[in-house]
C-alpha positions in Angstrom: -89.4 -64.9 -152.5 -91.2 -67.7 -151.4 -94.3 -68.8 -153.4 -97.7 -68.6 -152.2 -98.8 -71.9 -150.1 -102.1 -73.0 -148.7 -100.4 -73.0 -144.9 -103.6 -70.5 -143.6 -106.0 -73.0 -143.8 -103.7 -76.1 -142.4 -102.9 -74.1 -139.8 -107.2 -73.0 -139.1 -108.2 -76.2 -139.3 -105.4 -77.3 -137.0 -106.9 -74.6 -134.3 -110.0 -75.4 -135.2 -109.3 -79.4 -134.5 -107.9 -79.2 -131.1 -111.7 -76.7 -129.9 -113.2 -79.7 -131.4 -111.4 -82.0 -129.3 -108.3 -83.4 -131.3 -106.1 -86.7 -130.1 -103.7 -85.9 -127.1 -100.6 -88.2 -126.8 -100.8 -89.8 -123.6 -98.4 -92.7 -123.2 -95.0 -93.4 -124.0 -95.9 -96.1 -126.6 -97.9 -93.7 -128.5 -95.5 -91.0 -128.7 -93.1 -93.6 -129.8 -95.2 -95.0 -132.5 -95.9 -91.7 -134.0 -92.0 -90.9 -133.9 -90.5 -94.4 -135.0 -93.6 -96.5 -136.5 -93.5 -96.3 -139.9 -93.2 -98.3 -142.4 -89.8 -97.7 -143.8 -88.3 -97.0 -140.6 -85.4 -98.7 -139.6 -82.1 -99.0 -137.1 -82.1 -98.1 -133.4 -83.5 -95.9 -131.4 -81.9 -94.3 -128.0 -83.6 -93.9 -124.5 -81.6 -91.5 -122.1 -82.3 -90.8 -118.5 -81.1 -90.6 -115.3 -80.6 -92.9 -112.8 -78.4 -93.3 -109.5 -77.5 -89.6 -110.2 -75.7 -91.0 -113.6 -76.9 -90.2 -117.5 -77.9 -93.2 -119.0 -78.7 -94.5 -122.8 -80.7 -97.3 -124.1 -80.4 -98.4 -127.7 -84.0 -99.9 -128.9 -84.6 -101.4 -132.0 -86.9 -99.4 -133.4 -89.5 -102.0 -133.7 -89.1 -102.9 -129.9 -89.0 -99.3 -128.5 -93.4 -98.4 -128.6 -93.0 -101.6 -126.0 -89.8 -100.7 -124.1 -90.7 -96.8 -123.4 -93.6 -98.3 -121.4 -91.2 -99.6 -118.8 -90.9 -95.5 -118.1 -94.3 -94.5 -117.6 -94.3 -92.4 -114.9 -90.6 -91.6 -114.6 -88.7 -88.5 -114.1 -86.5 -86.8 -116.7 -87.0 -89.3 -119.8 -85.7 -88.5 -123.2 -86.2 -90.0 -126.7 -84.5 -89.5 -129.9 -86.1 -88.1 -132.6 -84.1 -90.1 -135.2 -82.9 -93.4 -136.1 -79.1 -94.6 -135.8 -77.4 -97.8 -137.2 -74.9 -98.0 -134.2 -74.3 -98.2 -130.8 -73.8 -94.7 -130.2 -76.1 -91.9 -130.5 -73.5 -89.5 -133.0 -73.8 -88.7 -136.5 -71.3 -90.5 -137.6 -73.6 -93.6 -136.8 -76.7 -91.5 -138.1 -79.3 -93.6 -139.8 -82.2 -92.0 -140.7 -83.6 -88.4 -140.3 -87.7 -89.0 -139.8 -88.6 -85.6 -137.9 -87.6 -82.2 -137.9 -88.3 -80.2 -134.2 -88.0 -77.3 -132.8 -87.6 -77.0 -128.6 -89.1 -73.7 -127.8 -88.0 -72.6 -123.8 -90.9 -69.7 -124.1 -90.2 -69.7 -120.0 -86.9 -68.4 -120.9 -89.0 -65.1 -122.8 -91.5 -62.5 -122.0 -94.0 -65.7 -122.5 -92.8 -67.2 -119.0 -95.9 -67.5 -116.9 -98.2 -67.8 -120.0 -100.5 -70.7 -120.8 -99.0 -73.0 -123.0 -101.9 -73.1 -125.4 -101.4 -69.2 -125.3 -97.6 -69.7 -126.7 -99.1 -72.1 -129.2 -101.1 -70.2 -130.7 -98.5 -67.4 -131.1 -96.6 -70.1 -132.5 -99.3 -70.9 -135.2 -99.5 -67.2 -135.9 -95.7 -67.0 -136.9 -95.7 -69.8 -138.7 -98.5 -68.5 -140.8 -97.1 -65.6 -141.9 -93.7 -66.9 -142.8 -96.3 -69.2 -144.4 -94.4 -72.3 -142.9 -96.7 -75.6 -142.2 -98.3 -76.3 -138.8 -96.1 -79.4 -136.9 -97.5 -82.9 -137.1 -97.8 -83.0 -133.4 -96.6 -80.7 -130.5 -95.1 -82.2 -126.6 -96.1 -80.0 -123.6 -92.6 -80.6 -121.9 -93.6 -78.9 -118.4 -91.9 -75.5 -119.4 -91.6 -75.8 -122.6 -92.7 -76.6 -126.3 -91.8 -79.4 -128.9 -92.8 -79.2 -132.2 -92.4 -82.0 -134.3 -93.0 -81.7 -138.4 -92.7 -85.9 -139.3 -91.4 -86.4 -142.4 -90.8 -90.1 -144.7 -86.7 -91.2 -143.8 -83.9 -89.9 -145.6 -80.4 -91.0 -145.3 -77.5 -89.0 -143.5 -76.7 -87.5 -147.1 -80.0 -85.5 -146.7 -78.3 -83.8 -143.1 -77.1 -80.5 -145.0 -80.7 -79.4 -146.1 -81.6 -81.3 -143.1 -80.0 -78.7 -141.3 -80.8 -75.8 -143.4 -84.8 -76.4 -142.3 -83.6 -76.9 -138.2 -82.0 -73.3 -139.1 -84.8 -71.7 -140.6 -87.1 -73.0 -138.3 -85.2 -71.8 -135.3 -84.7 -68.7 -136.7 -88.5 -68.1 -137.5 -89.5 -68.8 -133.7 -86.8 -66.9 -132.2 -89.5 -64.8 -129.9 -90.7 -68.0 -128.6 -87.0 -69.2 -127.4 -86.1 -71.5 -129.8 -83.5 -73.2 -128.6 -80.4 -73.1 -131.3 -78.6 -75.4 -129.1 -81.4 -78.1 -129.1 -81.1 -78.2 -132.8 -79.0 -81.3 -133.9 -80.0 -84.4 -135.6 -78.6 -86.6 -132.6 -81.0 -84.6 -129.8 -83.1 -86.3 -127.4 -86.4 -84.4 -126.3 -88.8 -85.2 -123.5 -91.0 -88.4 -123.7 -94.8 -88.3 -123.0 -95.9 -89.4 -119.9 -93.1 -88.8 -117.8 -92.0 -86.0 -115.0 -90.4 -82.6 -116.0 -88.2 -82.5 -112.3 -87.7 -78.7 -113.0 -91.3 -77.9 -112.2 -92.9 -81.3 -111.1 -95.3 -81.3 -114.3 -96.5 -84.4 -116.7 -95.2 -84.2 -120.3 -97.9 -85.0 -122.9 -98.4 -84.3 -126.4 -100.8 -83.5 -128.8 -101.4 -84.2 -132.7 -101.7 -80.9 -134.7 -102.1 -82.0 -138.0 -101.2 -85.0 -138.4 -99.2 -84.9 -141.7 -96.3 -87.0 -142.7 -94.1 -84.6 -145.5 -92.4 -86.4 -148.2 -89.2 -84.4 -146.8 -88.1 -82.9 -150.3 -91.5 -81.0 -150.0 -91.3 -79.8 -146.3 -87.8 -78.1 -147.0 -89.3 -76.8 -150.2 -91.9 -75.2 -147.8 -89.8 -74.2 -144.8 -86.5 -73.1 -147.0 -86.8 -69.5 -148.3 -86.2 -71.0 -152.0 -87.3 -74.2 -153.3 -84.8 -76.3 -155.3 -87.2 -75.0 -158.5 -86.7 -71.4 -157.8 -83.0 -71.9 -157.3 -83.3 -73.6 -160.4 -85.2 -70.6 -162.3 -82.8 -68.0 -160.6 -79.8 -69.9 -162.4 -81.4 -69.7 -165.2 -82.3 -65.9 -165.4 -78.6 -65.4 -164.2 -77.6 -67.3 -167.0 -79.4 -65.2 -169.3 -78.2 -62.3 -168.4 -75.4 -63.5 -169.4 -73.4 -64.0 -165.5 -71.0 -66.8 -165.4 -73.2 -69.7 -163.5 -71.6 -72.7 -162.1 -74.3 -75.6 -161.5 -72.7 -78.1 -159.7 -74.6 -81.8 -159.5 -77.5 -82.3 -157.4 -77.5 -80.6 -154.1 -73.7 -80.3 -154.0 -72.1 -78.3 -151.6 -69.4 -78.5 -149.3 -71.4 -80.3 -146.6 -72.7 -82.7 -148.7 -68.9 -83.5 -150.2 -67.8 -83.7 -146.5 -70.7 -86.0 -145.3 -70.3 -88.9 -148.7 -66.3 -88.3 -147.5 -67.6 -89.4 -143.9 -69.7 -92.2 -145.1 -66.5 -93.0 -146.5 -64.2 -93.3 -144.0 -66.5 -95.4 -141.6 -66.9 -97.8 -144.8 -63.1 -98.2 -145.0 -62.9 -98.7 -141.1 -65.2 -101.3 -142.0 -63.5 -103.1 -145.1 -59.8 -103.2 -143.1 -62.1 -104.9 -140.2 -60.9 -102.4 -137.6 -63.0 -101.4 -134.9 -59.7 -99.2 -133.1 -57.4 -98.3 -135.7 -53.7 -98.7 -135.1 -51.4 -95.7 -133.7 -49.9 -94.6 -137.2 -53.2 -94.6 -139.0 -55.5 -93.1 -136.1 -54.3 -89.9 -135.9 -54.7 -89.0 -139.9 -58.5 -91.1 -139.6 -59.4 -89.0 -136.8 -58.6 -85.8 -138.0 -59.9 -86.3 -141.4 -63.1 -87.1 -139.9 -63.4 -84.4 -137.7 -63.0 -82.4 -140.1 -66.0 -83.6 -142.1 -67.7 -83.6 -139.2 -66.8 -80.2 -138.7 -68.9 -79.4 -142.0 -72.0 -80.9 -140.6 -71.8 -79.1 -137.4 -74.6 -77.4 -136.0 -72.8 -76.0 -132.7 -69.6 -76.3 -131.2 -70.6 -78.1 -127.8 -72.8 -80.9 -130.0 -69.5 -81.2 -132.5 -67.0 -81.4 -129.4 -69.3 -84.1 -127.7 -69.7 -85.9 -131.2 -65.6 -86.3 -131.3 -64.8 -86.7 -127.8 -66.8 -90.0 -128.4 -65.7 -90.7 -131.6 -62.1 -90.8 -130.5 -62.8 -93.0 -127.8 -64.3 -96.0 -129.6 -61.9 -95.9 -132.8 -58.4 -94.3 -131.3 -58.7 -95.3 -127.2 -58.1 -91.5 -126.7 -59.3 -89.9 -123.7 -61.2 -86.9 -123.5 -58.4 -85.0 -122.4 -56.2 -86.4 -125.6 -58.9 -85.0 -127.8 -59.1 -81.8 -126.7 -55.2 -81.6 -127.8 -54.9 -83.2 -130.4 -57.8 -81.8 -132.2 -56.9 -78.5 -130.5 -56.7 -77.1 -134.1 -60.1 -78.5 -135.4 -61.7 -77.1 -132.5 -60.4 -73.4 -133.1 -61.3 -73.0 -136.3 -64.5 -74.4 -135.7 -65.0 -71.5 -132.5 -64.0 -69.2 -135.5 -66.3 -70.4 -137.7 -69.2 -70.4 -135.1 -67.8 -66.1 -134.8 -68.3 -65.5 -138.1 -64.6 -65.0 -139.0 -63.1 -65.7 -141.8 -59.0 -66.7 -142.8 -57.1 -65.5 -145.7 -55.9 -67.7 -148.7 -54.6 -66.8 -152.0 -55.9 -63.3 -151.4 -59.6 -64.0 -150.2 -61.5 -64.3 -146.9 -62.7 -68.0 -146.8 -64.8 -69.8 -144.4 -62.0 -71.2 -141.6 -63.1 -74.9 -141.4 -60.2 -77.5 -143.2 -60.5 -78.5 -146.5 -59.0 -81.7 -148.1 -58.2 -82.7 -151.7 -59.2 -86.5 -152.5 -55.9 -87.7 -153.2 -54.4 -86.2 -150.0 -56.7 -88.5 -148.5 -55.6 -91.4 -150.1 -52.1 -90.3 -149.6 -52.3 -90.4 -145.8 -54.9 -93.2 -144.9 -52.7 -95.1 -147.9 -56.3 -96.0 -149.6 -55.9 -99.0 -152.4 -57.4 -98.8 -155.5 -59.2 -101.8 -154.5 -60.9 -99.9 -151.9 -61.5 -97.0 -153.5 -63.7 -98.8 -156.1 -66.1 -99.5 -152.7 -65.9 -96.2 -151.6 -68.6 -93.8 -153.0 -66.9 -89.8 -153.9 -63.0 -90.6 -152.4 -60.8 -91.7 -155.3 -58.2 -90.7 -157.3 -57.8 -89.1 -160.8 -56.9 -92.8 -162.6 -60.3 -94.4 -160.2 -62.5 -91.5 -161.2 -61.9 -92.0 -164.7 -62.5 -95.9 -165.0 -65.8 -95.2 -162.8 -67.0 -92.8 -165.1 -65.8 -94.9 -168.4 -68.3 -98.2 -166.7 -71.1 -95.5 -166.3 -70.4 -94.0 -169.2 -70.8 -97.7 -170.8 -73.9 -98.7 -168.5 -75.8 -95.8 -170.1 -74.7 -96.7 -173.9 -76.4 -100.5 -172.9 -79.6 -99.1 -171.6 -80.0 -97.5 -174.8 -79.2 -100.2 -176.6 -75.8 -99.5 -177.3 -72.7 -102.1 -177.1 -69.3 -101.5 -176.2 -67.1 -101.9 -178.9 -65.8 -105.4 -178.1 -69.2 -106.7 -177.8 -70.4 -105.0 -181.3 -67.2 -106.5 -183.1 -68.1 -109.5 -181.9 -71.6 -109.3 -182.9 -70.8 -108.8 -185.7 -68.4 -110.9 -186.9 -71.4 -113.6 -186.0 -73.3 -111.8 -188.7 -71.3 -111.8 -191.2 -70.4 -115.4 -191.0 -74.1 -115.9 -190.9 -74.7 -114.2 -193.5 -72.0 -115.9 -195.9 -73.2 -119.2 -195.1 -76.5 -118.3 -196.0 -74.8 -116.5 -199.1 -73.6 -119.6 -200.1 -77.4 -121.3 -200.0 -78.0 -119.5 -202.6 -80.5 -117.2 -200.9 -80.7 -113.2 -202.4 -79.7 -110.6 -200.5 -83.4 -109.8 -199.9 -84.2 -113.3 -199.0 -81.3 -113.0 -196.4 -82.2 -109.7 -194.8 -85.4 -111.3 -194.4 -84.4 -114.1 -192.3 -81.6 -112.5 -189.8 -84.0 -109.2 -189.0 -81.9 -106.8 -190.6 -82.5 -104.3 -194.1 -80.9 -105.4 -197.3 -78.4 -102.4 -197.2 -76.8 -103.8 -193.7 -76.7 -107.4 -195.5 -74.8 -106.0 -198.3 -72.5 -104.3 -196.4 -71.8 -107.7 -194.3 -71.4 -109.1 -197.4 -69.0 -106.6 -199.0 -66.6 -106.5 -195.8 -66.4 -110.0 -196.6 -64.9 -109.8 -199.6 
């Protein structure tokens, strides 16, 4: 159960703000700067539209884009990412940061069509309320629809599991209004302010709600049915009860494995210096990381469009290559998507492919040497002298030395303490100068002999 939140009175005041005149978003820049302009933001930022009856993208640097977005005051159809990427492509596999979580409500598509938008909102606010969810940070009137925006400080692409887990919650909880499940990935453009909805000749604009920036570990804490603390205490009273309980590190999970494994495989594309792979390493790169995209996969038609692309840039394929070569991924991911399940060793288990590390190595032919720079794909014999260096990082910052460094030490000792033996100086007199009690000074002294 989820644990009693001060949302009601976010959510009054947040009524009560727009009667009293709150701050509409009105221009491009503006929406931009609220989206992209903080501090810690970072990477690029993509601009899609349409023109001469073609789709087009515009990378931004993210400190350029409050400027650029200017340029399409006015226009029809203009769309702007909600998140930041370090690449040229707007896919998660160039994902840089994740500063918003949104949800695109097509209330036209519902028994809401024809209703005042402020209407829907305020249904909105009334759902969220008594799932006892936070109001957004700011909402976009999109011509026929809704965008609500929570803001949130930037996490990495490792964050994208839970990052996901909110999107689905937050569908799910405004499913009356026409959430739009499709609308939900972490690559999505959305309507920018000040432009031209074509469908129904209207002028986006936006409008702050509350205002709040979430430190994101505490938005998902609100939004997610259990907070990490109640999973926490539910292991706990498991564990107690005396139920087998397995805790695995962190947030671990199978997404979270596959999404360090793709982080991986883009940082060995990038230590062999290969931009397009060669034909007898291509096909094994490929599949191996569609299949971790596969775990990070929100729908089918945002996965098949995220590896269509993919395959283009590092393996030349066409689209129509894709779709056969990766004519299994793409069925097990449809059966996935079902709800089915596949058999193995006796049990029904989710369908997606699963990998062990040192296959992995085995077919990309990985080097030690470059497993050391990779961050969770290594084998047995790298695993072990990675944890034997942390193991031996945390003995120093507790003031422990390895072994080699303690013999040493103390071999200095002892020769330091014989010379001063030979002085003439008493063991006290001794202990006294070199810091250390008489007992350790007789003990130096005794090895000696």
């Amino acid at each position: 159960m989820k644990k009693q939140r001060n949302s009601a009175k976010t959510l009054h005041e947040a009524v009560v703000s727009r009667e009293n005149g709150s701050r509409l978003i009105l221009s491009p820049s503006e929406h931009a700067q609220l989206l992209h302009g903080q501090d810690k933001a970072r990477g690029y930022v993509f601009v899609a539209y349409v023109e001469g009856g073609r789709w087009r993208e515009q990378a931004v640097k993210v400190t350029d884009i409050p400027c650029v977005v200017e340029e399409f005051a006015g226009r029809a159809d203009v769309y702007l990412t909600q998140n930041r990427f370090y690449g040229c492509k707007r896919r998660i596999v160039w994902l840089g940061q994740l500063g918003a979580n949104f949800i695109d409500l097509d209330y036209h598509k519902t028994e809401y069509a024809g209703h005042n938008p402020y209407t829907v909102l305020e249904r909105a606010f009334d759902i969220l309320m008594e799932r006892q969810i936070p109001p957004p940070t700011f909402v976009v009137f999109s011509g026929r629809g809704l965008q609500l925006v929570w803001l949130h400080t930037p996490v990495p692409r490792k964050a994208l599991p839970r990052w996901n887990a909110v999107q689905a919650e937050l569908c799910a909880s405004l499913e009356e209004l026409g959430a739009d499940y499709a609308a939900r990935d972490a690559t999505r453009v959305l309507r920018l302010v000040d432009t031209v909805n074509s469908r129904c000749g209207k002028r986006v604009f936006g409008e702050v709600i509350s205002g709040h920036i979430w430190s994101f570990d505490r938005l998902a804490d609100e939004v997610l049915p259990l907070t990490r603390a109640e999973v926490h205490d539910l292991r706990i009273r498991r564990a107690l009860k005396g139920k087998r309980v397995v805790v695995p590190p962190g947030d671990f999970s199978a997404a979270t494995l596959w999404e360090a494994r793709l982080s991986d495989l883009m940082k060995l594309l990038e230590l062999r210096g290969q931009k397009q792979l060669p034909p007898g390493q291509r096909d094994c790169w490929l599949f191996l990381a569609g299949v971790a995209m596969s775990w990070l996969a929100v729908s089918f038609e945002s996965y098949y469009r995220e590896l269509v692309t993919l395959a283009s840039m590092v393996g030349s394929w066409t689209e129509r290559e894709s779709r056969q070569r990766f004519h299994a991924l793409y069925k097990r991911l449809r059966m996935y998507f079902a709800g089915q399940k596949v058999e193995y060793n006796g049990m029904l288990i989710d369908p997606r492919y699963r990998f062990r590390n040192e296959t992995i190595i085995e077919w990309l032919k990985i080097t030690p040497e470059e497993q050391r720079q990779l961050s969770t794909i290594w084998s047995e014999e790298v695993r072990r002298e990675k944890d034997r260096r942390q193991h031996e990082e945390a003995r120093r910052e507790v003031g422990m030395m390895p072994r080699e460094e303690y013999l040493a030490w103390a071999e200095e000792k002892e020769q330091e303490a014989r010379k001063l033996r030979e002085q003439g100086l008493s063991v006290r007199e001794i202990a006294e100068l070199m810091g250390l009690s008489e007992r350790h000074v007789r003990r130096l002294l005794d090895d000696q002999n």
